[in-house]
Structures are given as C-alpha cells and as structure tokens.
C-alpha positions as a Markdown table, in Angstrom:
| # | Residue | x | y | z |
|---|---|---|---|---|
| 1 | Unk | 26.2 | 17.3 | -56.2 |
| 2 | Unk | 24.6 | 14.8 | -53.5 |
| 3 | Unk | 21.5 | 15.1 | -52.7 |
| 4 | Unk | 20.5 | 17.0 | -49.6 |
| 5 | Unk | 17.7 | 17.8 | -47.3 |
| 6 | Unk | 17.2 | 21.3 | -47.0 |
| 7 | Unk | 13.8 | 21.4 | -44.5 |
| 8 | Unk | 11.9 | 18.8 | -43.0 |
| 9 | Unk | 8.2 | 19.3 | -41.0 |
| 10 | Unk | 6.0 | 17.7 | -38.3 |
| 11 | Unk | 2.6 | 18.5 | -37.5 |
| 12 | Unk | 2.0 | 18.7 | -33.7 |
| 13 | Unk | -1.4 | 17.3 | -31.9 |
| 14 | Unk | -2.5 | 18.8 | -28.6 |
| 15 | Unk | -5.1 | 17.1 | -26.5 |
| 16 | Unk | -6.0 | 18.1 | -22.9 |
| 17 | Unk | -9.0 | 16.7 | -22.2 |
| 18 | Unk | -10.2 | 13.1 | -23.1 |
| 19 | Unk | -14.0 | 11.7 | -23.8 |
| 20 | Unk | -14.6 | 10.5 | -19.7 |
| 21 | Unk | -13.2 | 14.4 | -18.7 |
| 22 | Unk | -9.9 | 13.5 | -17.5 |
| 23 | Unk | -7.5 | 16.1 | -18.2 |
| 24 | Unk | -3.5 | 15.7 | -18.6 |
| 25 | Unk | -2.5 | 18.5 | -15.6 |
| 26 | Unk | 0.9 | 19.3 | -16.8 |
| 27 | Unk | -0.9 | 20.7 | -20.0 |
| 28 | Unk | -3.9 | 22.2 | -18.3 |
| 29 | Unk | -4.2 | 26.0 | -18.4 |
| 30 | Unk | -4.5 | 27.9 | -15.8 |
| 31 | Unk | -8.5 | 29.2 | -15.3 |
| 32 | Unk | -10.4 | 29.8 | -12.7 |
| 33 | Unk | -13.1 | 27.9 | -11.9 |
| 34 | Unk | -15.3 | 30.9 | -12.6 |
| 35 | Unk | -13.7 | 31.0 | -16.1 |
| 36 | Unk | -14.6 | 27.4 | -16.8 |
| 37 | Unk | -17.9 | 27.8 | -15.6 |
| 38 | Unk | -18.5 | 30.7 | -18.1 |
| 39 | Unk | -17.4 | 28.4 | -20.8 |
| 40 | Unk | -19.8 | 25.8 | -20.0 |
| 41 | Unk | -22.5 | 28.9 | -19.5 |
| 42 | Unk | -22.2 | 29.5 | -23.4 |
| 43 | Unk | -21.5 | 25.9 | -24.7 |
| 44 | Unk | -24.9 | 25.5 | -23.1 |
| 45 | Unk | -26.2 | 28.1 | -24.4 |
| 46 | Unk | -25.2 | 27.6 | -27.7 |
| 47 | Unk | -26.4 | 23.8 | -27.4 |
| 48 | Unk | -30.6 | 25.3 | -26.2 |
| 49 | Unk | -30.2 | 28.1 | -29.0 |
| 50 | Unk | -30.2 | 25.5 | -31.8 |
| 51 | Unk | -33.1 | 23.7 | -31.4 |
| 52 | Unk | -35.0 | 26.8 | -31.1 |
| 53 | Unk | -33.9 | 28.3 | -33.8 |
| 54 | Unk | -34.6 | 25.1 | -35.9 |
| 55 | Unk | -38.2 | 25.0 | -35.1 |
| 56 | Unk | -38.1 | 28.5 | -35.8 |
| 57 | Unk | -36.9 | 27.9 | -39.2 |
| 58 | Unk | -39.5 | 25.2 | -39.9 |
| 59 | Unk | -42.5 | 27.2 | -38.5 |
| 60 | Unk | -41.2 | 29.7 | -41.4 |
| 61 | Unk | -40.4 | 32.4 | -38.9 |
| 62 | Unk | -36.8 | 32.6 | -40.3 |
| 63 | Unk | -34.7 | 31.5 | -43.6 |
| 64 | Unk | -32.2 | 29.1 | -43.4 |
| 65 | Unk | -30.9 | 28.2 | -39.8 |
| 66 | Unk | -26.9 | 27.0 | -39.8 |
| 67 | Unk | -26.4 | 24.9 | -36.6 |
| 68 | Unk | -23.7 | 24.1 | -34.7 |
| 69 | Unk | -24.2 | 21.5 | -32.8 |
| 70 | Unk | -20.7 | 19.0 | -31.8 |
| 71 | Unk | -18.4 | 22.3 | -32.5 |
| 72 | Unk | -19.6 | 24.3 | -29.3 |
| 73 | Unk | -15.6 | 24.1 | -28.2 |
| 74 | Unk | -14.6 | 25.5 | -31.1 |
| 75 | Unk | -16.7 | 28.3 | -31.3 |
| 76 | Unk | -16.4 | 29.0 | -27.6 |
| 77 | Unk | -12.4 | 28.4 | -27.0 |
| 78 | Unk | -10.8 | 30.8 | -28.9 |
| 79 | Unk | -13.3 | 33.8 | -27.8 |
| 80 | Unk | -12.4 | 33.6 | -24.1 |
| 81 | Unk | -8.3 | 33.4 | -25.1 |
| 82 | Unk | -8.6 | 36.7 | -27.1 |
| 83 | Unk | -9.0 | 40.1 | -25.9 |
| 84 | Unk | -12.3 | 41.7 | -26.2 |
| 85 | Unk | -10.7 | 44.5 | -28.6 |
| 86 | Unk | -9.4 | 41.3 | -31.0 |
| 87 | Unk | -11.2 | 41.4 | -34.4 |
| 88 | Unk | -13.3 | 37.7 | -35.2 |
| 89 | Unk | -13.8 | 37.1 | -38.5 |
| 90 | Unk | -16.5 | 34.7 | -38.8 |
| 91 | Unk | -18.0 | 32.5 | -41.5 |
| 92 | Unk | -21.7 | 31.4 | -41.2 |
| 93 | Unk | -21.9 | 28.8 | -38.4 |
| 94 | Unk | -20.3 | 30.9 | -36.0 |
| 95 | Unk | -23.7 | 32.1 | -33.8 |
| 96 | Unk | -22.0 | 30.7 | -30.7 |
| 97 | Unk | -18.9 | 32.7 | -30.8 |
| 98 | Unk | -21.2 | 35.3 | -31.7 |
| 99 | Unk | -23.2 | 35.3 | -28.4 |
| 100 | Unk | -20.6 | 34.3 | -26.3 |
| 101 | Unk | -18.9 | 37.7 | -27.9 |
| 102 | Unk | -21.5 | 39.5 | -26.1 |
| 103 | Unk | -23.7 | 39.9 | -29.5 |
| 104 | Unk | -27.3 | 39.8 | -28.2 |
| 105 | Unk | -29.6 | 36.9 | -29.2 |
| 106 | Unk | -32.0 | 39.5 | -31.3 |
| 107 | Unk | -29.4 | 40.1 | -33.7 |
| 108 | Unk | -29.3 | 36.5 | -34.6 |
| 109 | Unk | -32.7 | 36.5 | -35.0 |
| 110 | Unk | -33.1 | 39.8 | -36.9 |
| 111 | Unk | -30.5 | 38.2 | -39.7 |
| 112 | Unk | -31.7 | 34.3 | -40.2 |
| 113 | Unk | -35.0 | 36.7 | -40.4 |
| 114 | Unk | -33.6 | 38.2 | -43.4 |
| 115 | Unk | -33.0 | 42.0 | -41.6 |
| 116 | Unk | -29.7 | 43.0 | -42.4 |
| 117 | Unk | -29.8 | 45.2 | -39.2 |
| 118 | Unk | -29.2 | 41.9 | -37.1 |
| 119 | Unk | -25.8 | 42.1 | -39.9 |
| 120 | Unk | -25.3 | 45.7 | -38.4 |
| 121 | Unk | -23.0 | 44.7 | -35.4 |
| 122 | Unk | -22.0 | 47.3 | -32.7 |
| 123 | Unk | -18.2 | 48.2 | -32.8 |
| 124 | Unk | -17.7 | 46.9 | -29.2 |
| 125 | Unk | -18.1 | 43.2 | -29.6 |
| 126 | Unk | -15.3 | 43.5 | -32.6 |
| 127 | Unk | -17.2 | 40.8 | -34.0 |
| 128 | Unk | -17.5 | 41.4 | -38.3 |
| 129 | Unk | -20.5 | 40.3 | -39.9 |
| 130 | Unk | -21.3 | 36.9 | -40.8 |
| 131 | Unk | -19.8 | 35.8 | -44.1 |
| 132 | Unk | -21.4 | 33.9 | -47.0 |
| 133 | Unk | -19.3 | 33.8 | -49.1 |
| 134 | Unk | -16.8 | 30.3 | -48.9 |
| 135 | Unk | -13.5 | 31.4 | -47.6 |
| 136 | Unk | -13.8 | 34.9 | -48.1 |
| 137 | Unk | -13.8 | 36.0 | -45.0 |
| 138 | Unk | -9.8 | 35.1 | -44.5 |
| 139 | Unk | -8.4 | 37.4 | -46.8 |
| 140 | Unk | -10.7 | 40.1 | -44.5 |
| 141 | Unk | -8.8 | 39.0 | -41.5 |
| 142 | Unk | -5.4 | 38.9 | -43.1 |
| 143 | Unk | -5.7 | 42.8 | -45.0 |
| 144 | Unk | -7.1 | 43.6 | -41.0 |
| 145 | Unk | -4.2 | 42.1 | -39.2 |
| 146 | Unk | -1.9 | 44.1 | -41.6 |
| 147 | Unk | -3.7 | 47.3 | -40.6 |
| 148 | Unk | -2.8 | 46.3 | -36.8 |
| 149 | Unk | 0.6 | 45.9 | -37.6 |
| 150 | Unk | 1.3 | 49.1 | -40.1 |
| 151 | Unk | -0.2 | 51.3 | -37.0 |
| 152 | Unk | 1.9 | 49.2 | -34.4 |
| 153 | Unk | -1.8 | 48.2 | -32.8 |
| 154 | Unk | -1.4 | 45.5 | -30.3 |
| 155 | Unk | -4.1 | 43.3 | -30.8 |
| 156 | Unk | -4.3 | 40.2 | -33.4 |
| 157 | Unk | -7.6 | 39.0 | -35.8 |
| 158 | Unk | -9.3 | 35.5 | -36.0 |
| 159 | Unk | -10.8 | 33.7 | -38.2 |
| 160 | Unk | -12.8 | 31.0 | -38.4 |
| 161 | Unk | -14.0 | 28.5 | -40.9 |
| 162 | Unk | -14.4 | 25.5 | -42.5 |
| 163 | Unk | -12.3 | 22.1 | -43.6 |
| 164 | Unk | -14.2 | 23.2 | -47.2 |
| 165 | Unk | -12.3 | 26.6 | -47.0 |
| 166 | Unk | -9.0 | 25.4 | -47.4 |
| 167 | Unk | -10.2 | 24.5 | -51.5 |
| 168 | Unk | -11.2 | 28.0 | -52.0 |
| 169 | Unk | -7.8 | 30.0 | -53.6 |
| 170 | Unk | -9.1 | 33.1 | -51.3 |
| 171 | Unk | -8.1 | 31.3 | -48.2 |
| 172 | Unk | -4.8 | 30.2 | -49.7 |
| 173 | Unk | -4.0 | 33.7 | -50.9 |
| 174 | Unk | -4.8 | 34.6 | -47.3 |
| 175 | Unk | -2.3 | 32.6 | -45.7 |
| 176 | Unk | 0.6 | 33.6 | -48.4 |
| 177 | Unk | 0.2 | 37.3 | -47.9 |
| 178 | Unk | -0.6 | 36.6 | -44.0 |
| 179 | Unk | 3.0 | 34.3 | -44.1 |
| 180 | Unk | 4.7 | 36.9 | -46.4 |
| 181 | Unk | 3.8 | 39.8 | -44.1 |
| 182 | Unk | 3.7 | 38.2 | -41.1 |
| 183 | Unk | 0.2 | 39.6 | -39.9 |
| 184 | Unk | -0.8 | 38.9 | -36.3 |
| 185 | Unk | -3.7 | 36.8 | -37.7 |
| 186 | Unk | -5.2 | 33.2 | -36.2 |
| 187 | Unk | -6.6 | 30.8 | -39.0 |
| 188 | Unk | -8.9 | 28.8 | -37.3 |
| 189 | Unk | -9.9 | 25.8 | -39.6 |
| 190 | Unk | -12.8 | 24.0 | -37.9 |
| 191 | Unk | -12.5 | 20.8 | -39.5 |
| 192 | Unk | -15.7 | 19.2 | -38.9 |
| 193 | Unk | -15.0 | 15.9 | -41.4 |
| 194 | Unk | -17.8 | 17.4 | -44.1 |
| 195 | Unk | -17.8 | 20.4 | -46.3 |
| 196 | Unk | -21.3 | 19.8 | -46.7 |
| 197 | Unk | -21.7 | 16.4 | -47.9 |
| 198 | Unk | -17.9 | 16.0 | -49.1 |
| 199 | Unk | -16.0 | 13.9 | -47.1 |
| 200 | Unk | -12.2 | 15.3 | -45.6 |
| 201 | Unk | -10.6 | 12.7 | -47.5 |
| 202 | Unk | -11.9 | 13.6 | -51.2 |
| 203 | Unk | -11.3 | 17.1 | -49.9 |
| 204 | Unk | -7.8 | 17.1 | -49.2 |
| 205 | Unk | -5.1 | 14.2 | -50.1 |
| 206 | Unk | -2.9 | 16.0 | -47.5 |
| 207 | Unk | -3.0 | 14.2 | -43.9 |
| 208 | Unk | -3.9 | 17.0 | -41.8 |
| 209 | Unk | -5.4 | 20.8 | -42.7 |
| 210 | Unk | -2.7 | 22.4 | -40.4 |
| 211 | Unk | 0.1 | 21.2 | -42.5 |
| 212 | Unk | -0.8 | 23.4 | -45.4 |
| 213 | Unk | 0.7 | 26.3 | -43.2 |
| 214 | Unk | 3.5 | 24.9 | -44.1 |
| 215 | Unk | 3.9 | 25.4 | -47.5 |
| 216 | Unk | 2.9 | 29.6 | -46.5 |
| 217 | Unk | 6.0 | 29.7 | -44.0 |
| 218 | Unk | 4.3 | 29.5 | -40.6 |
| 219 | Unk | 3.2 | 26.7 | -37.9 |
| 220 | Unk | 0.5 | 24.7 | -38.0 |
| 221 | Unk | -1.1 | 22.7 | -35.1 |
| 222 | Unk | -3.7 | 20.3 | -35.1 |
| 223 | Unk | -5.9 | 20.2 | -31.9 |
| 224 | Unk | -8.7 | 17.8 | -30.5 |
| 225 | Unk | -11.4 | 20.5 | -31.6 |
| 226 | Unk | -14.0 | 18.8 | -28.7 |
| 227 | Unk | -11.6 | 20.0 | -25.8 |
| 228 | Unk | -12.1 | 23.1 | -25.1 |
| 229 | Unk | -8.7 | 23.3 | -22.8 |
| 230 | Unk | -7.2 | 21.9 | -26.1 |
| 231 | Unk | -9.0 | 25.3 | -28.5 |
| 232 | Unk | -8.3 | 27.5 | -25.9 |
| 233 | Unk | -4.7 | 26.9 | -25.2 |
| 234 | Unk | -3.7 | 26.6 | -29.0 |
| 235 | Unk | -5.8 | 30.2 | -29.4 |
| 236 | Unk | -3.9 | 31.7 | -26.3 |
| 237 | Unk | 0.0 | 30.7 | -27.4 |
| 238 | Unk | -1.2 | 31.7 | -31.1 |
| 239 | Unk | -1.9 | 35.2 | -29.5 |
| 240 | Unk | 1.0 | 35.6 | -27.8 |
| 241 | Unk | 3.5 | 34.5 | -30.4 |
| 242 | Unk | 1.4 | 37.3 | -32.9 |
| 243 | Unk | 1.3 | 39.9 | -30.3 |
| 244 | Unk | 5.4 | 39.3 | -30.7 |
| 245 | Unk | 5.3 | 39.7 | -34.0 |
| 246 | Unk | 6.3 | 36.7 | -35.0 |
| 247 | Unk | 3.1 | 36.4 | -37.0 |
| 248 | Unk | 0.0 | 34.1 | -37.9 |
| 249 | Unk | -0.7 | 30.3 | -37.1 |
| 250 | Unk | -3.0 | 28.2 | -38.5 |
| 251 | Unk | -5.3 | 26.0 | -35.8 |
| 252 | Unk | -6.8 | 23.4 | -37.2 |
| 253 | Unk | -10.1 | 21.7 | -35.0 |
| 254 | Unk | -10.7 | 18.2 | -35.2 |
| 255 | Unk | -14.0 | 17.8 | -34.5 |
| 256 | Unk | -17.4 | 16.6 | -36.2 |
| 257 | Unk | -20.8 | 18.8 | -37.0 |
| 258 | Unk | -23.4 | 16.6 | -35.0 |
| 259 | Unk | -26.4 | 17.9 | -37.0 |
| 260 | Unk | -27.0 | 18.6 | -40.7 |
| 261 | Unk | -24.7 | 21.4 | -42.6 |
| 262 | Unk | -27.9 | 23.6 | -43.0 |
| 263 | Unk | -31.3 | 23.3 | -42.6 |
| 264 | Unk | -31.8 | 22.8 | -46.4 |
| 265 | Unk | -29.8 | 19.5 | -46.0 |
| 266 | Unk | -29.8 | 15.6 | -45.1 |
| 267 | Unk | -27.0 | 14.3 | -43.8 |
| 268 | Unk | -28.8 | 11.2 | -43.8 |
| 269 | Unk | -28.0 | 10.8 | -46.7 |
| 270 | Unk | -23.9 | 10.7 | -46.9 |
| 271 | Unk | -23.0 | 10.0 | -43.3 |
| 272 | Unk | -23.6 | 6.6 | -41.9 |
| 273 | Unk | -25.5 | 7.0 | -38.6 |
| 274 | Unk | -23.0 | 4.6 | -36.2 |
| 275 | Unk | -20.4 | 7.4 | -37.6 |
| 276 | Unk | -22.2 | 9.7 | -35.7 |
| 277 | Unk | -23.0 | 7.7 | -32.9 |
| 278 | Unk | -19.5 | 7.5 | -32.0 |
| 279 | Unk | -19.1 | 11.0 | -32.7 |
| 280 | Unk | -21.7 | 11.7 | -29.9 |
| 281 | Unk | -19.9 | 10.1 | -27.3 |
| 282 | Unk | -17.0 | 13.0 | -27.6 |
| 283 | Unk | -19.2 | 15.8 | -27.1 |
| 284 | Unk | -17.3 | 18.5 | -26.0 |
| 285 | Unk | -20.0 | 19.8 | -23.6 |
| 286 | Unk | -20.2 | 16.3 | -22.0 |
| 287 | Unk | -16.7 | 15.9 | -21.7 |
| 288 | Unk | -16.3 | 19.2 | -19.9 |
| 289 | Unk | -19.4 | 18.7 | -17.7 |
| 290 | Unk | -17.4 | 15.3 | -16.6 |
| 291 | Unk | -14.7 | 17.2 | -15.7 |
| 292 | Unk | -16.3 | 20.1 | -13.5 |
| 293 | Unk | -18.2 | 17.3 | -11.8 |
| 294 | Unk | -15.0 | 15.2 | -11.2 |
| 295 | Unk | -13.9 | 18.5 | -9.7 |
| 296 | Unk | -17.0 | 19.2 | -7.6 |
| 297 | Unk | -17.9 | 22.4 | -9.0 |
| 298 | Unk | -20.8 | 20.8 | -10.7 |
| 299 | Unk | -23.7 | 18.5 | -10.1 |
| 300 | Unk | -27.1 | 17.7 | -11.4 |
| 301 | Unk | -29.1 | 20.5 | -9.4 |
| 302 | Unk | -26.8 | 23.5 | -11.1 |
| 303 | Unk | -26.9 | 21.6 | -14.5 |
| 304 | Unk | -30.8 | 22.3 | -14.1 |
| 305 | Unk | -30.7 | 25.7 | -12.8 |
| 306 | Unk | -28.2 | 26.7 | -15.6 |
| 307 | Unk | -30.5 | 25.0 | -18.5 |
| 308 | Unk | -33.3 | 27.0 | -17.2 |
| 309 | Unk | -31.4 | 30.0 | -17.2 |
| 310 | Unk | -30.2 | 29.4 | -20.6 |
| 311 | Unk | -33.9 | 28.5 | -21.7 |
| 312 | Unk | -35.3 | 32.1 | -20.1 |
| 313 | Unk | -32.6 | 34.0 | -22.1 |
| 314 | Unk | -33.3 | 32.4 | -25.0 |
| 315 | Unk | -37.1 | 33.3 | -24.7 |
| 316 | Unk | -36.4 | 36.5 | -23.9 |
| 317 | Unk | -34.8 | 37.3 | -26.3 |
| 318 | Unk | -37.3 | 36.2 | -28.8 |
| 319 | Unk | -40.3 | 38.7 | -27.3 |
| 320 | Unk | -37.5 | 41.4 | -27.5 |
| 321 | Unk | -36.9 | 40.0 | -31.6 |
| 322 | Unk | -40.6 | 39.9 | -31.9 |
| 323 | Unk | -41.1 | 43.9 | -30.9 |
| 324 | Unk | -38.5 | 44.9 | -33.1 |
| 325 | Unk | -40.6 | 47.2 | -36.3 |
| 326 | Unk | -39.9 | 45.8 | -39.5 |
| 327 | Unk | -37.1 | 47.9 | -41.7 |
| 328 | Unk | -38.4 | 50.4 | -44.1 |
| 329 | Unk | -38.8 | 48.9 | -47.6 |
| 330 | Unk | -36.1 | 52.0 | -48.6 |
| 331 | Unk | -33.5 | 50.1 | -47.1 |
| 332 | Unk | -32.4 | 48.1 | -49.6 |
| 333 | Unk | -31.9 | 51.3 | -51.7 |
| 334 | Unk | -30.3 | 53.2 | -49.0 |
| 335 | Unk | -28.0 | 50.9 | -47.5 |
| 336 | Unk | -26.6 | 49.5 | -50.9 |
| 337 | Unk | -24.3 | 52.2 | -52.4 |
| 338 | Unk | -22.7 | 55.0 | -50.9 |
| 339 | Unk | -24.2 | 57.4 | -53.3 |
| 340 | Unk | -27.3 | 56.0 | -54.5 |
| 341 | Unk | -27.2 | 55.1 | -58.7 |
| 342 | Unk | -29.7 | 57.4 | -60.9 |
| 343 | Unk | -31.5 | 53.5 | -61.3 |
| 344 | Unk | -31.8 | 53.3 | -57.9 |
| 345 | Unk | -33.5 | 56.2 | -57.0 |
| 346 | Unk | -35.4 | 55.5 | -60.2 |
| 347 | Unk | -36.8 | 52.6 | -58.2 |
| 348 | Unk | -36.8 | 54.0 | -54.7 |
| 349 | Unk | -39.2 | 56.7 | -56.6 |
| 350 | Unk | -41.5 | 54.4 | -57.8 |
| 351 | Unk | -42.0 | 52.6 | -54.8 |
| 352 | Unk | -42.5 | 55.1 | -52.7 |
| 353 | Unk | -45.2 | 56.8 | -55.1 |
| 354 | Unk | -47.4 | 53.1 | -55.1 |
C-alpha cells in the first residue's frame, strides 16, 4: 500500500497590536473606550504593585515576592474576556489577574506574608488559590471544567502558567483528559522565554508551545502575549467555542518576564542584558498607552492622575494589611485536616499549655 497522509497541522499567530501602538482594525475587538481604559487601569496597577512589594520583600516584611513585570497583558487579557462566574486557575505569578479579579491588595499581602488567610479567597472573585506546585494547577482546571460540563453549567475554567509547565506530565495529562472529554477549559501557557533560568529552546525542541495541543486533539494558537487586543481576543473566541461545547484550546503567550523569576534569583546571570533591552521596547503597557494616545483618549496629565491613583490604592491597602491581627498559632493544627490526627492535637495540647 502507498503511502498516505492522513492529517496535517498549522499553528496560527495572531497579532493586533504592534510595538509603536498601531493596531490592524479589521482584527480589533470591539471595546469601549471605557473597557480599554480599565485595562490600562490594572496593567498599571499591576506595573506600581511590584516594586512595592519588592522592597517589601527586602525590608523582610514578606517571603519571597514573584513579579510580573513584561507579562501585565497576559495576566490582564483573559480576565476581562471571561465572565465573572468563570473559574481562574492560577499558578504563582498571577497577582495581577488576581487584583484585576477584584481580589483585594491585603490578601496579597497577607500570603507573600506567610498568612494562609490571604490563600482563603472569597467565592465571588472565582479566583482558586495560588498554586506552588509546577503544573499542578491544570489538572485542577480540567477535573473543574468536567464538573461544568456533567451539570450542563455554562461557564468555562482558565488556567494559567508557565512555558516550564508544559515539562511537567501533570499538565500533559491535563490536556489528554481535557481533549478526551472535551472540558470547556482555556490552557493559557504564558511563555515568557525562561522557566527560571532555562532557556525555551533547551525546554522544548518543538517550535511553538501551542502545537503540543495537537497531539491532545484540540487547537492551539500562538499570540503576541504583549498585546493585550491579541490575549483578549484569543481568550474571548476560546470562550465561545467551549461555551459550545466544542471544548478546550490551548493559548500560548509570547512574551518575556522583564524582571527576575523570583526574588531569590539573578537573571543576571543567564540572560544577556541587550536581550532584555529589546525586550523593553515591546512593553505591553507602552504599546497600549501609544495607542490610547493615538486615539486621544490619553495624554500625559491622566497618565499622572492615574499613577497617583494607583500609588494611593496601593498604600492603602498596606495600612489596611498592616491592621490585620496575626492568625492564632492553632491554625496550623486546625486548618490542616478535616478531623484533627490524635498527633496533632497531641501538639495543639502542648502548645497551648506553654
């Protein structure tokens, strides 16, 4: 018998929005300048929040601090193309789709201060808690997405996470079971050319990240993870196509983590700095600041109002943080099992008797 081809693949690229802010119109969607003005509210935001947070960290007032900084698109994008009663499933760089959520600031302080309670996350924001553990948080967002679909529920899950993900067998047995059952799930890879201090290429011999959606029986789209018109879009016909039913899509976001991968790190010392020097000139909040300005619904005098807006909620929220009475030592007893172990209470005991 001859040989034949039985399937053949192509992974799409969407871009919207280049580095000066010019936009291709036929592929623009459709939001009000009130809506893009909110985006650029919590890219902002998010931009302030770091910083503070990093001295923060070095002053010793909180553990480890995970930036953001060069990913605010991703992080913001997808949050205003889902519903508010759509689960996210973050990872642990997510605090800017966290806050743009609605999540207050104090929570985020509360956890990089090592309080669980700022883990504790009110059912409303249908945000889950933040999520050590590499990859793990995808077969969360995949069993949560079957749920929807089992009870007919019409609403979908994200998740995001990292290029370094995609090596983890969790996040691969995600996407089988998510491709298998068809879940309404969105597997947002935020590929930000390091999983800490290893390069995409020695990470991945494959081309792209959204081709290995492929291999699970679903599409896969690479986007220009600094536009946020690019994010949002993708996120938005993702959404649609799982509301259908006709189930998950990987997204992957090509973008670049302007800052070190925690603050227990140095990229110093694996990136060269002219890399990341040409990285800055695509800023995604930059690139979106050119275009509200090209579309005079944004000049100098509001980019200073809103930074010291941004700069007041920020340090409000910290006196609110600082108020907050530490947890009760019993905590970490009570709020580990659902029926305390005979050790446990051993412990809990003795503690409470010194």
């Amino acid at each position: 018998m001859p040989e034949k081809t039985i399937a053949s693949f192509s992974i799409r690229k969407l871009s919207i929005m280049d580095e000066k802010g010019h936009v291709d119109e036929k592929l623009l969607p459709r939001l009000s300048h009130d809506t893009i003005l909110k985006m650029y509210k919590s890219m902002v935001l998010g931009r302030l929040l770091d910083p503070k947070l990093l001295a923060m960290q070095r002053q010793g007032r909180i553990s480890t601090y995970i930036e953001a900084r060069g990913q605010e698109a991703c992080q913001v994008g997808p949050i205003f193309a889902l519903k508010k009663s759509d689960m996210i499933f973050p990872a642990f760089r997510e605090t800017i789709a966290m806050i743009t959520r609605g999540v207050p600031i104090e929570n985020v302080l509360l956890y990089y201060g090592g309080d669980e309670r700022g883990n504790k996350i009110p059912r409303r924001y249908a945000f889950f808690p933040v999520s050590i553990p590499v990859g793990s948080q995808s077969t969360h967002a995949v069993g949560y997405a079957y749920a929807l679909k089992l009870h007919k529920k019409p609403n979908v899950s994200l998740t995001y996470f990292g290029d370094g993900a995609t090596s983890e067998g969790e996040c691969m047995e995600a996407m089988n079971f998510a491709g298998v059952w068809k879940t309404p799930t969105i597997f947002l890879c935020q590929n930000n050319q390091y999983a800490i201090s290893t390069k995409h290429n020695q990470q991945t011999a494959a081309e792209t990240y959204a081709q290995k959606a492929i291999a699970f029986g679903f599409e896969g789209i690479q986007v220009d993870g600094n536009d946020i018109f690019a994010v949002y879009k993708a996120v938005a016909l993702a959404a649609k196509k799982a509301r259908a039913g006709e189930g998950p899509t990987l997204i992957e976001c090509f973008t670049y983590r302007l800052c070190d991968h925690t603050t227990s790190d140095d990229a110093k010392k694996y990136r060269d700095p002219k890399e990341v020097q040409e990285w800055e000139k695509k800023d995604p909040i930059t690139r979106l600041r050119l275009f509200m300005e090209r579309h005079k619904i944004w000049d100098k005098i509001k980019e200073g109002k809103l930074r010291k807006i941004c700069e007041k909620e920020i340090d409000a929220a910290i006196k609110r943080w600082e108020k907050i009475p530490h947890p009760d030592i019993s905590d970490m007893f009570t709020h580990t099992y659902a029926s305390m172990p005979t050790e446990l209470q051993e412990q809990l005991e003795e503690i409470s008797h010194d």
